[in-house]
C-alpha positions as CSV (number, residue, x, y, z in Angstrom):
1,X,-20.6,45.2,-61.8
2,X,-18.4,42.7,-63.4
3,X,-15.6,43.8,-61.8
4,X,-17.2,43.7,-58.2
5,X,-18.8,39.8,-58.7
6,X,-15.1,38.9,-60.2
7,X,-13.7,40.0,-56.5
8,X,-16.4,38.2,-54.6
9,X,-15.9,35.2,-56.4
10,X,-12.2,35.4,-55.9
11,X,-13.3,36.1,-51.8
12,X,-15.3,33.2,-51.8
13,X,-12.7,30.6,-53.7
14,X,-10.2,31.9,-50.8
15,X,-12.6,31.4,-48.0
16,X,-13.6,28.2,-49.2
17,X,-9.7,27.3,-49.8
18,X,-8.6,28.0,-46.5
19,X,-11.4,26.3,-44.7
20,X,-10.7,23.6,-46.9
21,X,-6.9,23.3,-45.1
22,X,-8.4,23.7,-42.0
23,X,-7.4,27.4,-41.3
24,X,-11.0,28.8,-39.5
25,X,-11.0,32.1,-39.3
26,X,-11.9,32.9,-35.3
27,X,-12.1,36.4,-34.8
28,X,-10.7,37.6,-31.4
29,X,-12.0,40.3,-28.9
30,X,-10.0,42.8,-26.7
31,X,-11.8,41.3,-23.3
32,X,-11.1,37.3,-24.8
33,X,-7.2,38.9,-25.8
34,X,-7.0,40.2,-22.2
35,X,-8.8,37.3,-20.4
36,X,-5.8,35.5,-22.6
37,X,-3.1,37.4,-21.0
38,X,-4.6,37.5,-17.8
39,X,-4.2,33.6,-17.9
40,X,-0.9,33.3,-19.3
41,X,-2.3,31.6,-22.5
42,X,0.5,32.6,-24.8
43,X,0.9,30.7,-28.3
44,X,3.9,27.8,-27.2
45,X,6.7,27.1,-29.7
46,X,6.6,24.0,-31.8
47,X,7.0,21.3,-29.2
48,X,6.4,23.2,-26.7
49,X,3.9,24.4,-24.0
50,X,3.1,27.3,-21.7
51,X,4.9,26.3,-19.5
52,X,8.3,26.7,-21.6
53,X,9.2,22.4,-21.6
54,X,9.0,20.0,-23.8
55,X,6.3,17.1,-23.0
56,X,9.5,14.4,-22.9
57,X,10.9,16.8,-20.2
58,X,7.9,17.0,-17.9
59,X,7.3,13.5,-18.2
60,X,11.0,12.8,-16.9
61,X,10.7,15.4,-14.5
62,X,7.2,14.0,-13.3
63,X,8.4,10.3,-13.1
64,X,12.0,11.4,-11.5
65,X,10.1,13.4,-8.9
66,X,7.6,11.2,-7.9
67,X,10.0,8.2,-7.6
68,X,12.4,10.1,-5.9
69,X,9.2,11.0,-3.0
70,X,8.3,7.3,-3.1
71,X,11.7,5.8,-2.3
72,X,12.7,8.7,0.2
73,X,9.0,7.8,1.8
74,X,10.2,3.8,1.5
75,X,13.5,5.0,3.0
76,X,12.3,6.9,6.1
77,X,10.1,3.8,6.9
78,X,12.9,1.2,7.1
79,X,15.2,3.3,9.0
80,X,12.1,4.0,11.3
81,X,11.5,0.6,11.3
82,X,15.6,-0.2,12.0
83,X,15.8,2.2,14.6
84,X,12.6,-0.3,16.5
85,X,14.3,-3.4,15.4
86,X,17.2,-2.4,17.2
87,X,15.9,-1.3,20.6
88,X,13.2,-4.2,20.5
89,X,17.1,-6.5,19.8
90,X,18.6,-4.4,23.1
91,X,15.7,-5.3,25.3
92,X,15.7,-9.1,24.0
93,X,19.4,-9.0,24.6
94,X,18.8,-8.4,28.1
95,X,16.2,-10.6,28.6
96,X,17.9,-13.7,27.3
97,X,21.4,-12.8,29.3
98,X,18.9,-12.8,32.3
99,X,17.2,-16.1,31.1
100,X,20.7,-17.9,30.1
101,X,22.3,-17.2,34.1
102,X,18.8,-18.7,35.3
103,X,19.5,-21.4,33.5
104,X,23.0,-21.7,34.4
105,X,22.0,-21.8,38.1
106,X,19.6,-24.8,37.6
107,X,22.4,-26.8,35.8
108,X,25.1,-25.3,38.5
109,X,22.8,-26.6,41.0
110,X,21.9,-29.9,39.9
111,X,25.9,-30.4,38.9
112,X,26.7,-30.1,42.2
113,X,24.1,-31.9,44.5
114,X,23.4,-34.4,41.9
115,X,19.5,-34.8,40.0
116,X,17.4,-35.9,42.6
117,X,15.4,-39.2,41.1
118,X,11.6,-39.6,41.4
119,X,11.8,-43.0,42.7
120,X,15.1,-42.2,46.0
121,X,12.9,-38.5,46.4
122,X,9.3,-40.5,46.8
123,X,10.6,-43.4,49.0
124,X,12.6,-41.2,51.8
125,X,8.9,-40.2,52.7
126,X,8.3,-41.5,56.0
127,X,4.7,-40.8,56.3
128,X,2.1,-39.9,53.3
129,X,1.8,-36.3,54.0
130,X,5.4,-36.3,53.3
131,X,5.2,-38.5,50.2
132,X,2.7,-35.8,48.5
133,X,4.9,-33.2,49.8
134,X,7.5,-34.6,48.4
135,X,5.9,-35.3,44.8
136,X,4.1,-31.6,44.9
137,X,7.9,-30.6,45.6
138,X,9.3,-32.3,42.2
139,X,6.6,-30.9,40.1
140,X,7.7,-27.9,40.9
141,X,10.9,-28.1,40.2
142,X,10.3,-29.5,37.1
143,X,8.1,-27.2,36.0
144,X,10.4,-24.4,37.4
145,X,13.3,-25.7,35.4
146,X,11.0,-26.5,32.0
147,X,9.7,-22.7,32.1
148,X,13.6,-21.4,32.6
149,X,14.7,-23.4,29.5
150,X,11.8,-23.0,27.5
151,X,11.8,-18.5,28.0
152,X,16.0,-19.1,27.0
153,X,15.1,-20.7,23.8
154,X,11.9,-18.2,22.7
155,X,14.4,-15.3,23.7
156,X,17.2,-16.7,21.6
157,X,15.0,-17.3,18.6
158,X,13.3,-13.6,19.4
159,X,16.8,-12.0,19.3
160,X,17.7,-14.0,16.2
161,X,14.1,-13.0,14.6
162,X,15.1,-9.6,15.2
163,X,18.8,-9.9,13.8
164,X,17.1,-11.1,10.3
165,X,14.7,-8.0,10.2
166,X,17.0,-5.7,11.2
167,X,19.6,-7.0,8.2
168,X,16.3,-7.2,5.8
169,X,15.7,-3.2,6.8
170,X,19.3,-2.6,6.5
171,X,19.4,-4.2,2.7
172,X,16.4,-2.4,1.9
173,X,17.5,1.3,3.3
174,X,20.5,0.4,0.6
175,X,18.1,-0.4,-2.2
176,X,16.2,2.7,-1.1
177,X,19.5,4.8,-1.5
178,X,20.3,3.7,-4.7
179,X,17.2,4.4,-6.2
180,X,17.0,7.8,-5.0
181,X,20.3,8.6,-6.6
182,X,19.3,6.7,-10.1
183,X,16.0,9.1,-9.9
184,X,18.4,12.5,-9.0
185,X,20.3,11.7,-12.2
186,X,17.4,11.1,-14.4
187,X,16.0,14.4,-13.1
188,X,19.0,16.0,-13.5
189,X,19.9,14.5,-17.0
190,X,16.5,15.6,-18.1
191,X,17.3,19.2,-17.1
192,X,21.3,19.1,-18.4
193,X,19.9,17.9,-22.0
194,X,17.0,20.7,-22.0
195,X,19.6,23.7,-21.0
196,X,21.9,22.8,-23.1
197,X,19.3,23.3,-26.2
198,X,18.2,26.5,-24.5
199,X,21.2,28.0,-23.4
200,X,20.9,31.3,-24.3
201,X,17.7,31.5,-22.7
202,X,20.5,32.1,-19.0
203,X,20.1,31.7,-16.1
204,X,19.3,33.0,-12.7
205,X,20.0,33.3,-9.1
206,X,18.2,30.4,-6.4
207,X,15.7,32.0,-4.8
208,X,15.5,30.7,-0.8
209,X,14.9,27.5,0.1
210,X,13.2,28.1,3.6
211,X,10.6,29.8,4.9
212,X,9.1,30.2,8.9
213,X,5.5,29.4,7.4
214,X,4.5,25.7,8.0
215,X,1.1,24.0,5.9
216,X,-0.7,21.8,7.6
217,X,-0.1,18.4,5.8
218,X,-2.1,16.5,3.3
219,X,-3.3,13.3,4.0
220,X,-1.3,10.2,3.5
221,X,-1.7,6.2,3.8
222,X,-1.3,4.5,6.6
223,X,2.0,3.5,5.5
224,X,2.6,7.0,5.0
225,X,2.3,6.9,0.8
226,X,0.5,10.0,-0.9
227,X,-3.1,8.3,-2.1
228,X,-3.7,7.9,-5.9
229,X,-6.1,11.2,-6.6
230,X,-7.8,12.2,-9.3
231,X,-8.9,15.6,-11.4
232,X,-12.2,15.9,-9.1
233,X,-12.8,18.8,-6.9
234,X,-14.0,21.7,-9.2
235,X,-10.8,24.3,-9.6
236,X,-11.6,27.7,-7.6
237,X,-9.8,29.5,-9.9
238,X,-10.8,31.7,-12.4
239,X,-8.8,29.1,-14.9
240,X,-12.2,26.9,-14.5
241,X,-12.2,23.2,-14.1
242,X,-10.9,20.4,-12.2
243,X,-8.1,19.4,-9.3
244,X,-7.0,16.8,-7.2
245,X,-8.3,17.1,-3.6
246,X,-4.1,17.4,-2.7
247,X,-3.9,20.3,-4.8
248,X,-6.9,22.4,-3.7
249,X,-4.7,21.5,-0.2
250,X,-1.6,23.5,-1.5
251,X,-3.8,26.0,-3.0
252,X,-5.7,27.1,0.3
253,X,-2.6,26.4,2.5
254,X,-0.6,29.2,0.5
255,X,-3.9,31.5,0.9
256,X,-4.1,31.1,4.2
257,X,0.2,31.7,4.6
258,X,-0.8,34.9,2.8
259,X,-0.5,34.7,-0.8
260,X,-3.5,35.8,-2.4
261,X,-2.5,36.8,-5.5
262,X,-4.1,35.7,-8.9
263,X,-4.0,31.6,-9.6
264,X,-4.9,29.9,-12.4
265,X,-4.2,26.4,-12.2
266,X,-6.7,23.8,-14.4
267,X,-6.0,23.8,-18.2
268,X,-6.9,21.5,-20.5
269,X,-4.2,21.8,-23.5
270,X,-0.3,21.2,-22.9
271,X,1.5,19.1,-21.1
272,X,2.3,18.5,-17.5
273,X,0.3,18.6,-14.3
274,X,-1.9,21.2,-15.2
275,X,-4.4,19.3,-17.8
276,X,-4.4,16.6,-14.8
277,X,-5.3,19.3,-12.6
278,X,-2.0,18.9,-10.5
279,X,-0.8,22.1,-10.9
280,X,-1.0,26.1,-10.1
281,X,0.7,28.8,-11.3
282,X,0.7,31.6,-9.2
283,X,0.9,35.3,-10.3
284,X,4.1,37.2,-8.7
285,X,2.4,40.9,-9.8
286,X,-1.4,41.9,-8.8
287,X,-2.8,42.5,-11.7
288,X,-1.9,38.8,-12.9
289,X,0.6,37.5,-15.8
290,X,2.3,40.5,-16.7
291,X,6.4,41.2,-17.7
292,X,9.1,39.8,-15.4
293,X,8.7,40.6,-11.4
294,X,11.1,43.4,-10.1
295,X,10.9,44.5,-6.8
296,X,8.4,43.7,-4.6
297,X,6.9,41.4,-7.0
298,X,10.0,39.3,-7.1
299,X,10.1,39.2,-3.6
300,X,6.3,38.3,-3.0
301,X,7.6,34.8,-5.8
302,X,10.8,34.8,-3.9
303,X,8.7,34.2,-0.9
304,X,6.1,32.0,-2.3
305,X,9.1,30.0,-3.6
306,X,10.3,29.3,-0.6
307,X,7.1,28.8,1.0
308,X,6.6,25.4,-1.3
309,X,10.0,24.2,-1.1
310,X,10.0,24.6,2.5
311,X,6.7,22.9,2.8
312,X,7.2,20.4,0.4
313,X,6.7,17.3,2.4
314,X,3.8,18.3,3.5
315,X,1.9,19.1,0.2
316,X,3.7,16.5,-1.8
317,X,5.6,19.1,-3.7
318,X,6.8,17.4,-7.1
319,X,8.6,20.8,-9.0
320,X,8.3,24.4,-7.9
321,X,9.3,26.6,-11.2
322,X,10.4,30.1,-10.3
323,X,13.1,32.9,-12.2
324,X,14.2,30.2,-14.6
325,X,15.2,27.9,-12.0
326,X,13.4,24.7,-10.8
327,X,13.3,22.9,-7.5
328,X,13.1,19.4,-7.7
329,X,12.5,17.2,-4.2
330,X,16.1,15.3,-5.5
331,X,18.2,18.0,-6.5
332,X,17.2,21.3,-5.4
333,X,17.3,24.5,-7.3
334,X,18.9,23.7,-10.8
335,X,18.6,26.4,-14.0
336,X,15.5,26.0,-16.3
337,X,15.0,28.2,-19.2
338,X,12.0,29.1,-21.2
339,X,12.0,28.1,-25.3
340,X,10.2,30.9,-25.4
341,X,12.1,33.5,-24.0
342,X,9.3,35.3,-22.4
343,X,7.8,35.8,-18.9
344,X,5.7,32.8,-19.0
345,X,7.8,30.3,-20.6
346,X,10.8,31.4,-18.0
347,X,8.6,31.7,-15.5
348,X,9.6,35.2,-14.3
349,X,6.0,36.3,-13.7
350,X,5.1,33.3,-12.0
351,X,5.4,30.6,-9.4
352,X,4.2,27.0,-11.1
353,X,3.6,24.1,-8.6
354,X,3.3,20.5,-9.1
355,X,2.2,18.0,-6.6
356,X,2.5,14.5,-6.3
């Protein structure tokens, strides 16, 4: 028996050393293992996640994307706004060329038959009727001419109004510009950096960029903005948890356009949109996360690609990631490979949306 305690005790000492460092011993079942796979929860390389990026890239990516959106939005306002500026200019232009011959008349007029005085106008009345005629008569002339000069100065100082908001919209579609192009970099930077580490991972071909299907939009400001959301609608998905109201919009919107494959989209470790429940990934086979999509599989992400992209203005679309490429609002499709080197981190079995 002394050999048998001898071997427990050794068991024990071993248990107790490796809960001691922290290594619990978590048995795992064949439905957990396949409820795992079925989510795409695969064991990320040292500084990475699921997703196959590092959390310094997807923060870039996130603050590239979403600056990029709110200049372009800031940009479509002021020409908007230029494009009123100058027609409400064009119609003031006219008015005060109308308002500057009246004008011109008046002074024409009283050049040439000289200003009649109160006093020689009031006494060549020969009767009082004519004496009130007379004064009614000068008021309104004088009133006539005060309106005329009085509409040609508002109109000039309308027109030049105008001319100062229409260079202050000008100056800001510049700004507007140039931060658009500093975000495009960043992104792109970002991207250049990350594939150079992962090189070998390759590349892959752009899927499509358009698609005939049009999603109804999400709601915006009145100044057109995208609303500051937060994780609170409970996620639908089998993934369990919590999404912005915007992405719940994305997610029904490409149900209803047809693609009903498996989604998971909340999950609470890694980093990225999905633990801020601002992203999906959607499954390109049937059955769920499997190997790489061939066939019609590739074509069903191929199409749901496109779908996103195509619609991404109107569901806020910050990164599609599809085939180890990435579609940013700034750049388009640019490579992205996977650390990992499998289906999940390349995103060959997949589809991952982020929104704004």
């Amino acid at each position: 028996m002394a050999p048998v305690r001898r071997r427990a005790a050794r068991t024990a000492a071993l248990i107790a050393t490796m809960l001691a460092l922290g290594a619990a011993v978590t048995p795992v079942t064949a439905a957990q293992a396949a409820a795992n796979a079925r989510a795409g929860l695969l064991a990320a390389a040292p500084g990475q996640d699921e997703e196959g990026g590092t959390p310094a890239l997807r923060a870039q990516l996130e603050a590239a994307s979403k600056g990029y959106i709110d200049a372009k939005r800031a940009l479509d306002t002021s020409v908007k706004r230029q494009q009123q500026l100058a027609a409400q200019l064009k119609t003031t232009e006219v008015e005060l060329v109308a308002h500057t011959a009246k004008v011109g008349k008046i002074a024409g007029a009283a050049y040439r038959t000289g200003r009649l005085s109160v006093a020689s106008a009031l006494l060549a009345s020969s009767s009082p009727d004519g004496f009130m005629d007379r004064a009614a008569a000068l008021d309104a002339v004088a009133a006539n001419e005060d309106r005329a000069l009085r509409d040609l100065q508002q109109t000039r100082d309308e027109a030049t109004r105008t001319k100062l908001a229409l260079d202050g919209e000008i100056r800001e579609q510049s700004k507007q510009v140039t931060v658009m192009a500093k975000r495009k970099e960043q992104a792109e930077r970002a991207l250049t950096v990350a594939n150079r580490k992962q090189s070998a991972a390759g590349g892959g071909t752009s899927p499509g960029s358009t698609s005939k299907k049009t999603a109804k939009s999400a709601p915006r400001n009145s100044d057109g903005s995208w609303p500051s959301e937060s994780c609170s609608v409970n996620d639908p998905t089998p993934a369990s948890g919590c999404i912005t109201p915007r992405t719940l919009h994305a997610l029904n919107q490409a149900k209803a356009a047809g693609f009903t494959r498996y989604v998971s989209c909340y999950r609470s470790g890694g980093s990225g949109e999905h633990p801020k429940g601002r992203a999906c990934d959607f499954a390109a086979q049937k059955s769920g996360f499997g190997g790489d999509a061939t066939g019609g599989d590739r074509t069903y992400g191929n199409n749901l690609a496109a779908y996103f992209v195509g619609n991404a203005d109107r569901l806020a679309v910050l990164y599609v990631i599809w085939y180890r490429q990435i579609w940013l609002p700034s750049s388009g499709w640019k490579s992205y490979s996977g650390a990992n080197g499998d289906p999940s981190s390349d995103h060959t079995n997949h589809v991952h949306l982020s929104v704004y």
